[in-house]
C-alpha positions in Angstrom: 52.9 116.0 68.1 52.9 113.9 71.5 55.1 111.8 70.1 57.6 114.4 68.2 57.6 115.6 71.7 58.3 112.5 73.7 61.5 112.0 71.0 62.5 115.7 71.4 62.8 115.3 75.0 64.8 111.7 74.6 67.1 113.9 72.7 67.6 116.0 75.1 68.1 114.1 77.4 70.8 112.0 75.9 72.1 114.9 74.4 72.5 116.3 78.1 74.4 113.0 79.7 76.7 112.8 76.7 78.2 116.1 76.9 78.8 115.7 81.0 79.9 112.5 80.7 82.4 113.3 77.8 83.7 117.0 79.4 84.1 114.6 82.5 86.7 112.4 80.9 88.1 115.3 79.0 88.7 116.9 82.5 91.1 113.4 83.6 92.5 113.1 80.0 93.8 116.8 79.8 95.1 116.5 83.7 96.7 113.3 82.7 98.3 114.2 79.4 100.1 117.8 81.4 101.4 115.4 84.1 103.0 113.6 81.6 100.7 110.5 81.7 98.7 108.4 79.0 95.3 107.4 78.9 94.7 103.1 77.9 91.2 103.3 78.0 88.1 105.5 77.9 84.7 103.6 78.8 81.1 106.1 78.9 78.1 104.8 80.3 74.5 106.7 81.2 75.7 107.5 84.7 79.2 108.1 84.0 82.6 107.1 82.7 85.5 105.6 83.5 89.0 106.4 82.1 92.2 103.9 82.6 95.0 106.0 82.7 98.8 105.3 83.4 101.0 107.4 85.0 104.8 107.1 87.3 103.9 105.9 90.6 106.2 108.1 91.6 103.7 111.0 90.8 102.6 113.1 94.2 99.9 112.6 96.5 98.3 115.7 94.8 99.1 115.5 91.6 97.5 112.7 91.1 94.3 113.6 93.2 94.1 116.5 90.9 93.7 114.1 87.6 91.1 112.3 89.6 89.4 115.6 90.7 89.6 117.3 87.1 87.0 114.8 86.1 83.9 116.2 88.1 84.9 119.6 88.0 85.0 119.7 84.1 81.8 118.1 84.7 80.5 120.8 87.1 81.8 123.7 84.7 79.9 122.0 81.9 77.0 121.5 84.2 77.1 125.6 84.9 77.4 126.3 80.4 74.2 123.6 79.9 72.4 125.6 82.6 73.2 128.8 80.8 72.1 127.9 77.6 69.5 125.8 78.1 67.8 128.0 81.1 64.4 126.6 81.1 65.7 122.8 81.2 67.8 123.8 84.3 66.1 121.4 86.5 66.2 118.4 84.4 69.8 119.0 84.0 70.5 119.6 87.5 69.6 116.1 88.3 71.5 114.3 85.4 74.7 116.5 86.8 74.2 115.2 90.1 73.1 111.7 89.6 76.4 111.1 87.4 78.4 112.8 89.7 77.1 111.4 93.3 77.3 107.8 91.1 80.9 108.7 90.5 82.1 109.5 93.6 81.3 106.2 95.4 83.6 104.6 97.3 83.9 101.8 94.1 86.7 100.7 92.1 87.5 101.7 89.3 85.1 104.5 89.8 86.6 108.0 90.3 85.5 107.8 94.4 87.2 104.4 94.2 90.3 105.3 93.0 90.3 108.6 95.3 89.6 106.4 98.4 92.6 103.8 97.0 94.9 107.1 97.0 94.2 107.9 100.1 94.6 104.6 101.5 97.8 104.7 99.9 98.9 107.7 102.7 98.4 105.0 105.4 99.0 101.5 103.8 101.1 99.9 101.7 100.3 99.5 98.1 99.2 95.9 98.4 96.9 96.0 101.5 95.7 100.1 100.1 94.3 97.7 96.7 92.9 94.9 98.9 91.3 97.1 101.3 89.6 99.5 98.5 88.9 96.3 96.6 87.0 94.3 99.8 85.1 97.3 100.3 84.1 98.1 96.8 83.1 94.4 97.2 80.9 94.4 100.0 78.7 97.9 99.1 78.2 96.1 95.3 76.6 93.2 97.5 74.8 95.9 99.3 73.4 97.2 96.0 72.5 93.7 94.7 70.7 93.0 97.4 68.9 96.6 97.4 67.9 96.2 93.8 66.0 92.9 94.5 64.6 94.5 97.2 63.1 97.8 95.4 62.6 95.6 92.1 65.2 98.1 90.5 66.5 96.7 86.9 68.6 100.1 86.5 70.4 99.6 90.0 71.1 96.0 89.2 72.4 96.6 85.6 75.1 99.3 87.2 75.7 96.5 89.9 76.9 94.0 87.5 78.4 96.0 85.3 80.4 97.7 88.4 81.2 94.0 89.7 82.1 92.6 86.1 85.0 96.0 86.0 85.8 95.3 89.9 86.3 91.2 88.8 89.1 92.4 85.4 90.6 95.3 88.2 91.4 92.3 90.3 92.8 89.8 88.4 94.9 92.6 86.9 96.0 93.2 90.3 98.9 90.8 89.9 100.1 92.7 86.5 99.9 96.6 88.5 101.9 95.1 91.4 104.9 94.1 89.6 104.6 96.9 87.5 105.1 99.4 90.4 107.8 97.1 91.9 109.5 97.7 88.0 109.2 101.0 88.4 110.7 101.4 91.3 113.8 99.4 90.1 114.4 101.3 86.9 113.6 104.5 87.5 114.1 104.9 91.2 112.9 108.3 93.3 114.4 110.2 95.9 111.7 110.2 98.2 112.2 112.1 101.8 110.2 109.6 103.6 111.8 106.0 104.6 110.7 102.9 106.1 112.4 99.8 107.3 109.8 96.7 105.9 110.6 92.8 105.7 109.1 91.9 102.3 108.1 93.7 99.1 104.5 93.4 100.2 104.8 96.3 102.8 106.3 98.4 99.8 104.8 101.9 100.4 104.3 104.8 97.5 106.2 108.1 98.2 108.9 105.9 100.5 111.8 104.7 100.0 112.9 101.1 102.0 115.2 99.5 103.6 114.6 95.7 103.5 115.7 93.3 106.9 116.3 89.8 105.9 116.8 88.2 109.1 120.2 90.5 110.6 121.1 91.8 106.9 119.6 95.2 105.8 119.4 95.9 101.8 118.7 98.6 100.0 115.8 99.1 97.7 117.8 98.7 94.5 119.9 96.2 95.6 117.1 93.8 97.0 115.1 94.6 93.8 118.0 94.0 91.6 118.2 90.4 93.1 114.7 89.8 92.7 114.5 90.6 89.0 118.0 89.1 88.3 116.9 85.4 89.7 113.9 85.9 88.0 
């Protein structure tokens, strides 16, 4: 009995983690998918999940916060059913909901918080120093946790840790690939944005502007100066 018991409430609670985790990702894949978008990659874990999506660059501010966003609040509105149905477990699943989603939301990359911080980085930076700046940080608070779970003894926070650093390490030297693939972008299928900017390099590139590039005393286009690049490539 004590032990049909102990494997009932295993069940349940796996059963529990599985269906947030999975009407989380269903919240970013159906967001995705309407704006147009498609989705590389799908990862679940115990505290969460991670989905690699690609989308225009040229997709709004908001837009794109709102694929980001859909996640937890698909999460949240499957938090609310569970609760429903399963009154008297409403504590226990109160605390997977908001372990997985406070573990989402952290300021890591390629965690959802990550990738909302790198967006809004992107409002201030350039798209090279928005991806170094999200990816230092993310740096920094895993060495934080590392350090916290020798501390406390914690096997559970230093699994995450690694595994968080091991998908930070691949987002990195992929870096290189998502660079020139925004730069491509730009040059084949250019946007009309209403902001501009004067930079000197490709490096200051910004999303949601378009640039005008000084060379010394000669001013180029966007187009034209990527044209040249690709062309002497």
């Amino acid at each position: 009995m004590a032990i049909a018991a102990i494997f009932s409430a295993s069940f349940f609670s796996f059963f529990v983690i599985t269906v947030l985790v999975f009407i989380h990702e269903i919240g970013h894949v159906i967001m995705t998918y309407l704006l147009g978008g498609k989705v590389q990659e799908i990862l679940i874990t115990p505290l969460g999940g991670i989905s690699k999506t690609s989308i225009p660059f040229a997709t709004s501010f908001f837009m794109e916060l709102s694929i980001l966003l859909f996640g937890p609040i698909f999460q949240t509105i499957a938090w609310l059913i569970l609760i429903f149905i399963f009154p008297f477990e409403k504590e226990l699943i109160t605390v997977y909901h908001f372990s997985i989603l406070i573990f989402n939301l952290l300021p890591i990359y390629p965690l959802d918080g990550g990738k909302i911080f790198c967006l809004f980085l992107q409002l201030f930076f350039s798209f090279r120093k928005a991806y170094f700046l999200v990816f230092f940080i993310s740096f920094c608070i895993l060495i934080l946790f590392f350090f916290y779970a020798i501390i406390v003894c914690s096997f559970n926070v230093m699994f995450f840790t690694v595994f968080l650093f091991v998908k930070l390490i691949k987002e990195i030297k992929n870096y290189t690939y998502l660079y020139e693939k925004f730069l491509l972008e730009r040059y084949l299928h250019p946007s009309n944005f209403s902001k501009s900017k004067v930079v000197f390099s490709v490096y200051s590139f910004k999303r949601w502007y378009r640039h005008l590039i000084k060379i010394g005393n000669i001013y180029y286009l966007e187009r034209e100066y990527l044209e040249k690049r690709y062309k002497n490539c």
